[in-house]
ChimeraX commands (.cxc) that place a marker at each C-alpha (Angstrom):
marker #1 position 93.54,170.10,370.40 radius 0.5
marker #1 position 91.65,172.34,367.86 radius 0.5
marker #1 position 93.89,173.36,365.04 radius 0.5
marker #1 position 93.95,177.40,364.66 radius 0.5
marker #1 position 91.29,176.75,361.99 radius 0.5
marker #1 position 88.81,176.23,363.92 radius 0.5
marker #1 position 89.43,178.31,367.29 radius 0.5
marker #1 position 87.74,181.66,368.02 radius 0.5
marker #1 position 84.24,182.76,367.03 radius 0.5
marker #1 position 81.64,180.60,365.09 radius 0.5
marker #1 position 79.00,182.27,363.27 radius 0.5
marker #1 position 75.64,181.08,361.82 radius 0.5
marker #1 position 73.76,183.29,359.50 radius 0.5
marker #1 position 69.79,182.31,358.39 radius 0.5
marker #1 position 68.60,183.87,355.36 radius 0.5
marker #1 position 64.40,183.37,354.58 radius 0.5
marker #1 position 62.82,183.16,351.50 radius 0.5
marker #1 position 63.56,186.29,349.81 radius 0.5
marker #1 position 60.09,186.45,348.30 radius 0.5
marker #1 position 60.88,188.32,344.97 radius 0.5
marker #1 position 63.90,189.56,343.11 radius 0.5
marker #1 position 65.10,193.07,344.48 radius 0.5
marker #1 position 64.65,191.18,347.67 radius 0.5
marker #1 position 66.67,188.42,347.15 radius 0.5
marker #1 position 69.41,190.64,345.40 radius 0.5
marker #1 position 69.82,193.04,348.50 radius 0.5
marker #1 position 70.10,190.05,350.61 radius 0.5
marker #1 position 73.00,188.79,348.35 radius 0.5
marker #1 position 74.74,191.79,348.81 radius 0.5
marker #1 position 74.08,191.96,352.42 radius 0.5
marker #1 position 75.33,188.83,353.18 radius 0.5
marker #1 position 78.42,189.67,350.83 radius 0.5
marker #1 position 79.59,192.43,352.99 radius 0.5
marker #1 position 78.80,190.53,356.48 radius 0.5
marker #1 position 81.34,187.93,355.27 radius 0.5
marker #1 position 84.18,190.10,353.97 radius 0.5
marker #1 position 83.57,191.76,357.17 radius 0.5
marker #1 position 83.56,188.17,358.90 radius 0.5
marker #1 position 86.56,187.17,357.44 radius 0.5
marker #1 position 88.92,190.22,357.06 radius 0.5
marker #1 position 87.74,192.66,359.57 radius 0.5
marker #1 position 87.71,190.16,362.15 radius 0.5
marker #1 position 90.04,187.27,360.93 radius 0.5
marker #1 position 87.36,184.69,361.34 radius 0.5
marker #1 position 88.40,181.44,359.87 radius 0.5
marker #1 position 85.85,180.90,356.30 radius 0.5
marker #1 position 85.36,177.04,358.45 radius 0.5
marker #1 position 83.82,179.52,361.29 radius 0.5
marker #1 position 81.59,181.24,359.14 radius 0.5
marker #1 position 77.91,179.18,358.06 radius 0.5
marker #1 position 76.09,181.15,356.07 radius 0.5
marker #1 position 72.29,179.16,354.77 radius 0.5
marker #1 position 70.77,180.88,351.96 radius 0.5
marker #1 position 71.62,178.96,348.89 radius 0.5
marker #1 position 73.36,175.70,347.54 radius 0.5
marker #1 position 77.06,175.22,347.77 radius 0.5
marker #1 position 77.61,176.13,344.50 radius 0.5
marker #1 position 76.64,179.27,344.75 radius 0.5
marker #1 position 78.96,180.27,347.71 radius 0.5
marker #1 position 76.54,179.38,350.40 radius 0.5
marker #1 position 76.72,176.23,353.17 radius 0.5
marker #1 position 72.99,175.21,352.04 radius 0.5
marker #1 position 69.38,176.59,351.83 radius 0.5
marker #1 position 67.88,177.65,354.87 radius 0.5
marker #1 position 64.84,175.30,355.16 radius 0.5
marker #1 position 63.60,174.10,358.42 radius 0.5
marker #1 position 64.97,170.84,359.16 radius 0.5
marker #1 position 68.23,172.54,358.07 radius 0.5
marker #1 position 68.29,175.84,360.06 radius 0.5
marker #1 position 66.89,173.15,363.21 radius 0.5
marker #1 position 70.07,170.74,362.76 radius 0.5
marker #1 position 72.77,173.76,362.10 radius 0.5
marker #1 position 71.20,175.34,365.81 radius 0.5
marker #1 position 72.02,171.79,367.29 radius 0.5
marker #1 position 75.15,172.39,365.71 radius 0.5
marker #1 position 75.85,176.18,367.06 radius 0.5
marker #1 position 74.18,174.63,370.92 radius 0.5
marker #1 position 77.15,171.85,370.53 radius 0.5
marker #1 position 79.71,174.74,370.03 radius 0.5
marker #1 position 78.97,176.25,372.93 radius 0.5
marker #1 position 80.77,173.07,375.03 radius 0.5
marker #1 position 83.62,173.43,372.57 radius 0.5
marker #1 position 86.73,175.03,374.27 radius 0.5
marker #1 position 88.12,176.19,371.47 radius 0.5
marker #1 position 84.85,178.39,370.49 radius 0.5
marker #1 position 85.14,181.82,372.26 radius 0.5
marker #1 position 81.32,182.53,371.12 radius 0.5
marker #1 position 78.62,181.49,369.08 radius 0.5
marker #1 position 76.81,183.92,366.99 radius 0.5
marker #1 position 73.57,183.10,365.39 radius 0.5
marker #1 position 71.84,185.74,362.97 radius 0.5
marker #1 position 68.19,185.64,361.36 radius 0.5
marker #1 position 67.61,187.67,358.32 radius 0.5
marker #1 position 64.51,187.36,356.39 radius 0.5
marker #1 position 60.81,187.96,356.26 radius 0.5
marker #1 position 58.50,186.76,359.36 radius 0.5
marker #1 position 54.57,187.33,359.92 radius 0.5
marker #1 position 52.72,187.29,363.45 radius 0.5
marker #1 position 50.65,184.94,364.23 radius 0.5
marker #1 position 48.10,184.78,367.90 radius 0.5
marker #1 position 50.93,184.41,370.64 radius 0.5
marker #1 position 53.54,184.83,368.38 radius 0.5
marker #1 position 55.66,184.53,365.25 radius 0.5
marker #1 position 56.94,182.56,361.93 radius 0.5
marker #1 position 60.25,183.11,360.49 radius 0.5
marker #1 position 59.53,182.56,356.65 radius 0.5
marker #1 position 61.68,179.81,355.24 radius 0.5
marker #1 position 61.02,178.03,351.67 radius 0.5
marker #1 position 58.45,175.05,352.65 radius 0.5
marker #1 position 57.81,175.46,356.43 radius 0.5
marker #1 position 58.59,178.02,358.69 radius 0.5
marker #1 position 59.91,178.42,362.06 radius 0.5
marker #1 position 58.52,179.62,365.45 radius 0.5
marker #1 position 60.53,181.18,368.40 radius 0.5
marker #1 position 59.56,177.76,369.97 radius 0.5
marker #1 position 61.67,175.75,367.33 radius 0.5
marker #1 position 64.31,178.07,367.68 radius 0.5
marker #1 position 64.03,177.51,371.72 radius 0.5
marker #1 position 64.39,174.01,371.57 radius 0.5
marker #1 position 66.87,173.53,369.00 radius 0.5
marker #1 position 69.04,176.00,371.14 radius 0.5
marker #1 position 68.39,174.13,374.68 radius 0.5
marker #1 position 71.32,172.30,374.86 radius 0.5
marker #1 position 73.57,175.33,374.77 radius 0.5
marker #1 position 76.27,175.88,377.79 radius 0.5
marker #1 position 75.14,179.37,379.76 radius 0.5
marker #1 position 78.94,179.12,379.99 radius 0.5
marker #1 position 79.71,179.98,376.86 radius 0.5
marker #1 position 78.64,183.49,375.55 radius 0.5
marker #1 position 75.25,182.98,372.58 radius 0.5
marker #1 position 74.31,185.96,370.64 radius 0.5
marker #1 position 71.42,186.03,368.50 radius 0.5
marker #1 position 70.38,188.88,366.41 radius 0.5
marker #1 position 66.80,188.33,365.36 radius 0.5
marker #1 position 66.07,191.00,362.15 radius 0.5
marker #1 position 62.92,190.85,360.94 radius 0.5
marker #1 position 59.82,192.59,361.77 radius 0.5
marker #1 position 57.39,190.94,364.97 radius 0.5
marker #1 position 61.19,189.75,366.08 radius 0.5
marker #1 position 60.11,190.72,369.51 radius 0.5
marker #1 position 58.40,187.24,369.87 radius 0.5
marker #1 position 61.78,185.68,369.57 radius 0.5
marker #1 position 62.78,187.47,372.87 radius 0.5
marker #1 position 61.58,186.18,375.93 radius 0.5
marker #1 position 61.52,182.23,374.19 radius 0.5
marker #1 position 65.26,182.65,373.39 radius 0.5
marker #1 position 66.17,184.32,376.57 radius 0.5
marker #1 position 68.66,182.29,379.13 radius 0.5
marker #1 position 71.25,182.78,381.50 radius 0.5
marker #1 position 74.70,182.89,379.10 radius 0.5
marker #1 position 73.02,183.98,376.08 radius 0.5
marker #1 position 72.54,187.71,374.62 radius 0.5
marker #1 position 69.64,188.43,372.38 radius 0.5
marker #1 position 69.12,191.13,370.12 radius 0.5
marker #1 position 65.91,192.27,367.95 radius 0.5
marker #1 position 64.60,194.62,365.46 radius 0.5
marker #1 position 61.92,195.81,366.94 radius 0.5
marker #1 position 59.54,196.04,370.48 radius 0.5
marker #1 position 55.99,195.03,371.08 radius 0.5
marker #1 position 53.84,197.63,369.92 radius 0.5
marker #1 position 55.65,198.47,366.42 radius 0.5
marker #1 position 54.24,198.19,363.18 radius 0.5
marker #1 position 54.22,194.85,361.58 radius 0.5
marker #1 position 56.74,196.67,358.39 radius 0.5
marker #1 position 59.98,195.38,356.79 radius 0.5
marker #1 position 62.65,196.45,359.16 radius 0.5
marker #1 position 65.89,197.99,358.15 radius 0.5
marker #1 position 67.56,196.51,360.42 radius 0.5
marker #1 position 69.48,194.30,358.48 radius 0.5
marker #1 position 70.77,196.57,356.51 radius 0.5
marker #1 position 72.15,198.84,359.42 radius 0.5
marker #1 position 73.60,195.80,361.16 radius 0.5
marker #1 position 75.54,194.88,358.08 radius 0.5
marker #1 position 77.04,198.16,357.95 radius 0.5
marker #1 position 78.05,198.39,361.72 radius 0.5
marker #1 position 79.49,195.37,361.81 radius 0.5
marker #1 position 81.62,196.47,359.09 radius 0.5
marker #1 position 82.82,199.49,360.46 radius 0.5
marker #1 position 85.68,200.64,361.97 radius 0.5
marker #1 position 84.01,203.20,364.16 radius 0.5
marker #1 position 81.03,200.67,365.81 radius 0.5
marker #1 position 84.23,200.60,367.88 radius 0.5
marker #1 position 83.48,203.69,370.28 radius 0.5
marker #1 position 86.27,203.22,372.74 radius 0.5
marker #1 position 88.91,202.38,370.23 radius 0.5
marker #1 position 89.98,199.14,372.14 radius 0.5
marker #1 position 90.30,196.73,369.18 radius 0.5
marker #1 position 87.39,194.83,370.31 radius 0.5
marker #1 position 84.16,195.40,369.20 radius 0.5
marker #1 position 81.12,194.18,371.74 radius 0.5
marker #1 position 77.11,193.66,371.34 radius 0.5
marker #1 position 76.41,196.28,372.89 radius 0.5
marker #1 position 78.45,199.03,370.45 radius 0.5
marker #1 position 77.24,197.06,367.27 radius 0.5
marker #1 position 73.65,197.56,369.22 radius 0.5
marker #1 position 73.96,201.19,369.77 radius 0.5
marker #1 position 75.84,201.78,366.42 radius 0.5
marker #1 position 72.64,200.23,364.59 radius 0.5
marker #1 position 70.57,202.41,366.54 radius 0.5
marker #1 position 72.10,205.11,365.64 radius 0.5
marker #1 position 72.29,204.46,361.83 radius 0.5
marker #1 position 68.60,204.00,362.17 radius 0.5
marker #1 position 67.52,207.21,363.90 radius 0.5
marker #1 position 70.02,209.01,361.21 radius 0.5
marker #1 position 68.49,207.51,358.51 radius 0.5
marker #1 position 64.60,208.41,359.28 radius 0.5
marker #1 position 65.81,211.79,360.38 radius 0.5
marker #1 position 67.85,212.55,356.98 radius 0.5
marker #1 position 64.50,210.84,355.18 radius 0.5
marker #1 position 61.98,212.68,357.36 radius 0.5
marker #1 position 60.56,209.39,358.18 radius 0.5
marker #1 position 58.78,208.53,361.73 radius 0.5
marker #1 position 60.95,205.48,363.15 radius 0.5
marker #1 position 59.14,202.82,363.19 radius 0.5
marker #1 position 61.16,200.13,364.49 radius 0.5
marker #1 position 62.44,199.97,368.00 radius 0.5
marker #1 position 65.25,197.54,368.24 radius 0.5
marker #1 position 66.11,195.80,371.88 radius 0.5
marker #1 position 68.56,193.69,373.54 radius 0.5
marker #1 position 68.49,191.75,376.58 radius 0.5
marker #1 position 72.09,191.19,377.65 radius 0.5
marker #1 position 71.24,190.02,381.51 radius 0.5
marker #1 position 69.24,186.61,379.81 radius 0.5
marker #1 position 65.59,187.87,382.14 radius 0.5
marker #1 position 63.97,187.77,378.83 radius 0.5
marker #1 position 62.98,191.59,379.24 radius 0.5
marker #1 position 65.28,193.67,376.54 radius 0.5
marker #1 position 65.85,197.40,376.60 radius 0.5
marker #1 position 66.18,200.03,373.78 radius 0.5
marker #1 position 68.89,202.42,374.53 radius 0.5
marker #1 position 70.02,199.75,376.62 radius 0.5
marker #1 position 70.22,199.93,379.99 radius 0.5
marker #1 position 72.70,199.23,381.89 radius 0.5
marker #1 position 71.39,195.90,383.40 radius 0.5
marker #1 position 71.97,195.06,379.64 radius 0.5
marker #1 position 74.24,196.96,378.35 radius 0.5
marker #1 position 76.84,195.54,380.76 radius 0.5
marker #1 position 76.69,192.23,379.89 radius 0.5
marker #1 position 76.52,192.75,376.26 radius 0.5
marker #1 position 80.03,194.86,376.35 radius 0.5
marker #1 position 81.67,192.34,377.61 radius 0.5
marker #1 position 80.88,189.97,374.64 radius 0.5
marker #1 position 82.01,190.53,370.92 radius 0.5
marker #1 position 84.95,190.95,368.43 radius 0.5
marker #1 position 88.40,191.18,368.05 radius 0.5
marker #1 position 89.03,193.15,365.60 radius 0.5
marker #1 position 92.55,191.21,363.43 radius 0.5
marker #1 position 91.55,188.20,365.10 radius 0.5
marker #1 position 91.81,186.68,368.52 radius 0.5
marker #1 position 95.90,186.07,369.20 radius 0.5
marker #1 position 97.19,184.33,371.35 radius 0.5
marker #1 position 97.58,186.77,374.77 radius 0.5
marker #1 position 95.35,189.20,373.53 radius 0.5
marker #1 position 92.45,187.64,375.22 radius 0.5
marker #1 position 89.34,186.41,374.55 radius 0.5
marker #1 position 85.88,187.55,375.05 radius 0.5
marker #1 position 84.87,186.72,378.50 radius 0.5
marker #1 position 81.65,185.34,379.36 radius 0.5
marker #1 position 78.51,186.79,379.30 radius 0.5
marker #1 position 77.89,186.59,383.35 radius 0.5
marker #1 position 80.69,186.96,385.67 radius 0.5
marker link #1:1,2 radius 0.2
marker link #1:2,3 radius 0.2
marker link #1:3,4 radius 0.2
marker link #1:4,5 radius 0.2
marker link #1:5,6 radius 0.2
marker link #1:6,7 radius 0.2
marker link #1:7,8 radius 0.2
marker link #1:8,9 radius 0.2
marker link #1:9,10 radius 0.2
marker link #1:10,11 radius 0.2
marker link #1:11,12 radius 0.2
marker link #1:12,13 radius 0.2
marker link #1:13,14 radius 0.2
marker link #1:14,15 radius 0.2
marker link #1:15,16 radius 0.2
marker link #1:16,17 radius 0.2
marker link #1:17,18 radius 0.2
marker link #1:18,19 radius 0.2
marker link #1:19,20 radius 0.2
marker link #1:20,21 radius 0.2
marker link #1:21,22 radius 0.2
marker link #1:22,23 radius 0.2
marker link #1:23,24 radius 0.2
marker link #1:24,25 radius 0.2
marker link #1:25,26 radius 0.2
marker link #1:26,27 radius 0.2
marker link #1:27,28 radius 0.2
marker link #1:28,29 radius 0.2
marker link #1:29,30 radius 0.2
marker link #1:30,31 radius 0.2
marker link #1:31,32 radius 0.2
marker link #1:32,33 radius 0.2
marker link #1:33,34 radius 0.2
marker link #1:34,35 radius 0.2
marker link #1:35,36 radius 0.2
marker link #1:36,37 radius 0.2
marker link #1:37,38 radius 0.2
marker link #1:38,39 radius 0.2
marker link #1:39,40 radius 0.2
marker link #1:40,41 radius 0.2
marker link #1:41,42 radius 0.2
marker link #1:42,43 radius 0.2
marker link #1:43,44 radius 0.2
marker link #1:44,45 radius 0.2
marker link #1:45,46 radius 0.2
marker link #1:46,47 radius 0.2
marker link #1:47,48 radius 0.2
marker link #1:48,49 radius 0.2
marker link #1:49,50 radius 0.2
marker link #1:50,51 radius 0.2
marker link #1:51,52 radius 0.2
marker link #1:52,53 radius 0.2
marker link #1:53,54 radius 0.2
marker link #1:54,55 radius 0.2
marker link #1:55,56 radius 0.2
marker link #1:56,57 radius 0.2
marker link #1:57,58 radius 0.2
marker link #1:58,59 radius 0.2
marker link #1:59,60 radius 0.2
marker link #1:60,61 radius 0.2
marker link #1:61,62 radius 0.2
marker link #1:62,63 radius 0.2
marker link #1:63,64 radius 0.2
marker link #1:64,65 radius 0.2
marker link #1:65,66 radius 0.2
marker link #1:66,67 radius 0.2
marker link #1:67,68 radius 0.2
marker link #1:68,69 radius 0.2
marker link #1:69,70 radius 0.2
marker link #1:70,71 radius 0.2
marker link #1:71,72 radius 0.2
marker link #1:72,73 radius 0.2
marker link #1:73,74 radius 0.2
marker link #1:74,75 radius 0.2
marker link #1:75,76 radius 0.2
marker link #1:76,77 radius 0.2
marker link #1:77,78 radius 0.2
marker link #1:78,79 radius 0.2
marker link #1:79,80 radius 0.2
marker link #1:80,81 radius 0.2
marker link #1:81,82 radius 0.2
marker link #1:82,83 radius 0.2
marker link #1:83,84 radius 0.2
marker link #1:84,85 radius 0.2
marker link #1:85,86 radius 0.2
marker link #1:86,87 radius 0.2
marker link #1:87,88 radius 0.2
marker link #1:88,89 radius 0.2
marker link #1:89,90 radius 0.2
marker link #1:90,91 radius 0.2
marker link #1:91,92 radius 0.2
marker link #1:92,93 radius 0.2
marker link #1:93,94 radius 0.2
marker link #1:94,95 radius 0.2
marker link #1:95,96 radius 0.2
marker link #1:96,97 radius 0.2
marker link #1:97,98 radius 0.2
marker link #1:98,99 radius 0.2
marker link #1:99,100 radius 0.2
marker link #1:100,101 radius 0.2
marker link #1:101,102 radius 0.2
marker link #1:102,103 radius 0.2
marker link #1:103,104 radius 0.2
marker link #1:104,105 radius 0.2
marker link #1:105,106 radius 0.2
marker link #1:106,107 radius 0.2
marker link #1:107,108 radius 0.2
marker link #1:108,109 radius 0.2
marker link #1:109,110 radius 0.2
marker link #1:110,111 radius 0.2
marker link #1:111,112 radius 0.2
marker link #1:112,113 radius 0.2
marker link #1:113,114 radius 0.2
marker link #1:114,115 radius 0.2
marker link #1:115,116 radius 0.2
marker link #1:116,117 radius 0.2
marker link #1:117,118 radius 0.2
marker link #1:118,119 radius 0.2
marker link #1:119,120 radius 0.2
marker link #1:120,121 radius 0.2
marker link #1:121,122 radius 0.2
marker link #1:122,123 radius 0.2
marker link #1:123,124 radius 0.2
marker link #1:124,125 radius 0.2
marker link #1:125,126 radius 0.2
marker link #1:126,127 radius 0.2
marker link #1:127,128 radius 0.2
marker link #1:128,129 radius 0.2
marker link #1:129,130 radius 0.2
marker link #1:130,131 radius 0.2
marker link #1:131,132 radius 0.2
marker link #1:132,133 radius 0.2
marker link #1:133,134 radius 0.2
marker link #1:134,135 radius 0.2
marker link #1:135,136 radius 0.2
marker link #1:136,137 radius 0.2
marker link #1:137,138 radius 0.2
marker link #1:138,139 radius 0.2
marker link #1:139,140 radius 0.2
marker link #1:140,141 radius 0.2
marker link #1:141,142 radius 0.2
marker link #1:142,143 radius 0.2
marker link #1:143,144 radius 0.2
marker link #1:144,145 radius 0.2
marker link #1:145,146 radius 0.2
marker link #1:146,147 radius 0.2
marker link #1:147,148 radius 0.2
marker link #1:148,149 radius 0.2
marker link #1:149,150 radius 0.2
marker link #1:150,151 radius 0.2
marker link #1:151,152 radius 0.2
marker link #1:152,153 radius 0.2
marker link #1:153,154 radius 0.2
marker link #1:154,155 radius 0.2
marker link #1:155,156 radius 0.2
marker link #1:156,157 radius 0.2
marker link #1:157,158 radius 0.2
marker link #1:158,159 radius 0.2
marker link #1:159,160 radius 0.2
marker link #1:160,161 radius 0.2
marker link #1:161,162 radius 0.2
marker link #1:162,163 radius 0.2
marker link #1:163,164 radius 0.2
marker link #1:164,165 radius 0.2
marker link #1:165,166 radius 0.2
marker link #1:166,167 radius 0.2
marker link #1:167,168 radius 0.2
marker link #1:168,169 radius 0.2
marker link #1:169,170 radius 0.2
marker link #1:170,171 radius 0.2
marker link #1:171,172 radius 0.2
marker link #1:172,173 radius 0.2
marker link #1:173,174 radius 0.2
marker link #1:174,175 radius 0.2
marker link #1:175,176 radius 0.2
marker link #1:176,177 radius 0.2
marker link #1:177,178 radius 0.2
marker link #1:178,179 radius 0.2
marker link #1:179,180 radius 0.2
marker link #1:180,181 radius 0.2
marker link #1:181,182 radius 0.2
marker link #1:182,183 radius 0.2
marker link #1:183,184 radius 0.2
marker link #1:184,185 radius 0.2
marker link #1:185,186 radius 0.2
marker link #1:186,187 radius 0.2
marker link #1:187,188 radius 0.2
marker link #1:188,189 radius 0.2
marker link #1:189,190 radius 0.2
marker link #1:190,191 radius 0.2
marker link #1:191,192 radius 0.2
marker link #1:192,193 radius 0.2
marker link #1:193,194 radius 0.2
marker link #1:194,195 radius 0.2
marker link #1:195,196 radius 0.2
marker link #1:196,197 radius 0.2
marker link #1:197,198 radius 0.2
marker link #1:198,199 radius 0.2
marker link #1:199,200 radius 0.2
marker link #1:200,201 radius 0.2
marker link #1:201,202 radius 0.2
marker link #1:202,203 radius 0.2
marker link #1:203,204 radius 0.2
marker link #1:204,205 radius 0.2
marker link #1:205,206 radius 0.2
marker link #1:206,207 radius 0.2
marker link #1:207,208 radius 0.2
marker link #1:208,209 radius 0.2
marker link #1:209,210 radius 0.2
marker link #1:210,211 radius 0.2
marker link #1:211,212 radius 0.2
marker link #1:212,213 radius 0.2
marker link #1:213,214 radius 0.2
marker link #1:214,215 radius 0.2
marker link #1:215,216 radius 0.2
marker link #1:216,217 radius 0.2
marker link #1:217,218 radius 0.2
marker link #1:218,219 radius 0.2
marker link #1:219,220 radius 0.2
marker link #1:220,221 radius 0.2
marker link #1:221,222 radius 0.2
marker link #1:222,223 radius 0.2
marker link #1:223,224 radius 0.2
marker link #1:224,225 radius 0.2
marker link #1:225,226 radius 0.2
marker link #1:226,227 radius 0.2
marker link #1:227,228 radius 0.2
marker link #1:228,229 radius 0.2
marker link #1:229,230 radius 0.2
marker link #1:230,231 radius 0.2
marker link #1:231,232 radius 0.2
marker link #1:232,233 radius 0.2
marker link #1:233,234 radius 0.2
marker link #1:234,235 radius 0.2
marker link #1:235,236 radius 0.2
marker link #1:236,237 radius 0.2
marker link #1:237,238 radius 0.2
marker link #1:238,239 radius 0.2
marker link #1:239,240 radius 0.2
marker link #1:240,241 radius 0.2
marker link #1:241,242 radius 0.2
marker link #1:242,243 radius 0.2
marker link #1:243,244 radius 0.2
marker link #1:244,245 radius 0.2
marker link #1:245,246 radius 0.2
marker link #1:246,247 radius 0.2
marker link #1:247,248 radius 0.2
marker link #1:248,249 radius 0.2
marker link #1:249,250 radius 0.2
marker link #1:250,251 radius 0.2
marker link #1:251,252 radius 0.2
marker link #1:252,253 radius 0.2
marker link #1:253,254 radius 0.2
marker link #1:254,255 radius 0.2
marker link #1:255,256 radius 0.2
marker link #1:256,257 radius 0.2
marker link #1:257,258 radius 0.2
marker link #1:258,259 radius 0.2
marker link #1:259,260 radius 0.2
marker link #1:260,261 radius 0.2
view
């Protein structure tokens, strides 16, 4: 039997190649507040919690480069047959450029496509709620390849935005910190209120900045590989019915059911 330690949600958080200084502080701070969050907010075990985007000794569980962030997906797929994992959550944070039919998630030395991702992922149990939040900008390639039955995928943007640095990162950070991402007050915060929370800290943002929004993040909660912005309901269901507990799962309170009933 699992010991406490390691029951509950398992998280696995990809950081790119910062690419210059103010980048890679923001990203430090970023990733600061998405583990206190982790940790305290939702009582995630610090075992649970894999953050790659340094060594060890500087907090981190290693330096996302590609044979790394390959192995730990093999590692989050495994979880997904682990009965003492509720859900797997995988997030990508970073820098990414397009490419014909496609995209690269930056990485120190080489990159990754939505087709590594795919594969590294394909042994994952549509059983067992997987929710990926892909961040960066052209993050809409990462949709339809990631896309299965059991799994919930979330990105930054739609086909047809600008290739620009999302904030999207930012935005998530915050609403997965917050108390009031939790619109019906039920203790348990899904996908689909940090999705619409995000949204909405994006629109407000632009607005209070007179900026034109420029990044149109979807989700695709159903696994069709077709994500919606607002969302709709075909994905909005499923994706409610997936998230946190805010204090922790305890024993009797319930867990978060699958993604598909």
């Amino acid at each position: 039997m699992a010991s406490a330690a390691e029951s509950g949600p398992k998280i696995w958080v990809f950081v790119g190649d910062p690419g210059d200084q103010a980048h890679h502080e923001g990203y430090e701070k970023l990733l600061a507040s998405m583990r206190k969050a982790f940790a305290e907010f939702y009582a995630i075990p610090a075992v649970n919690i894999n953050i790659f985007y340094g060594p060890a000794e500087a907090g981190y569980a290693g330096i996302s480069r590609r044979e790394t962030v390959l192995a730990e997906l093999g590692k989050a797929a495994a979880a997904t047959h682990d009965e003492s994992c509720s859900s797997v959550w995988v997030f990508f944070i970073g820098h990414a450029n397009s490419v014909p039919g496609g995209s690269f998630f930056n990485l120190p030395g080489p990159d990754v496509s939505p087709r590594d991702v795919s594969g590294a992922l394909k042994e994952a149990a549509p059983e067992k709620p997987l929710v990926t939040f892909v961040t960066f900008t052209t993050s809409e390639a990462f949709l339809r390849p990631l896309a299965a039955p059991g799994r919930i995928v979330v990105t930054a943007n739609s086909a047809g935005d600008e290739e620009n640095e999302t904030d999207y990162p930012e935005m998530l950070s915050q609403s997965i910190a917050a108390k009031t991402t939790d619109a019906d007050k039920d203790g348990f915060v899904s996908v689909t209120e940090i999705f619409t929370d995000c949204h909405a800290r994006i629109e407000r943002m632009n607005t209070a900045n007179g900026y034109v929004i420029r990044e149109h993040g979807q989700m695709d909660g159903d696994g069709d590989g077709r994500g919606t912005n607002r969302p709709a309901p075909q994905d909005a269901i499923p994706g409610s019915k997936v998230g946190l507990r805010i204090g922790g799962e305890k024993p009797g309170s319930g867990k978060p059911g699958p993604a598909f009933d």
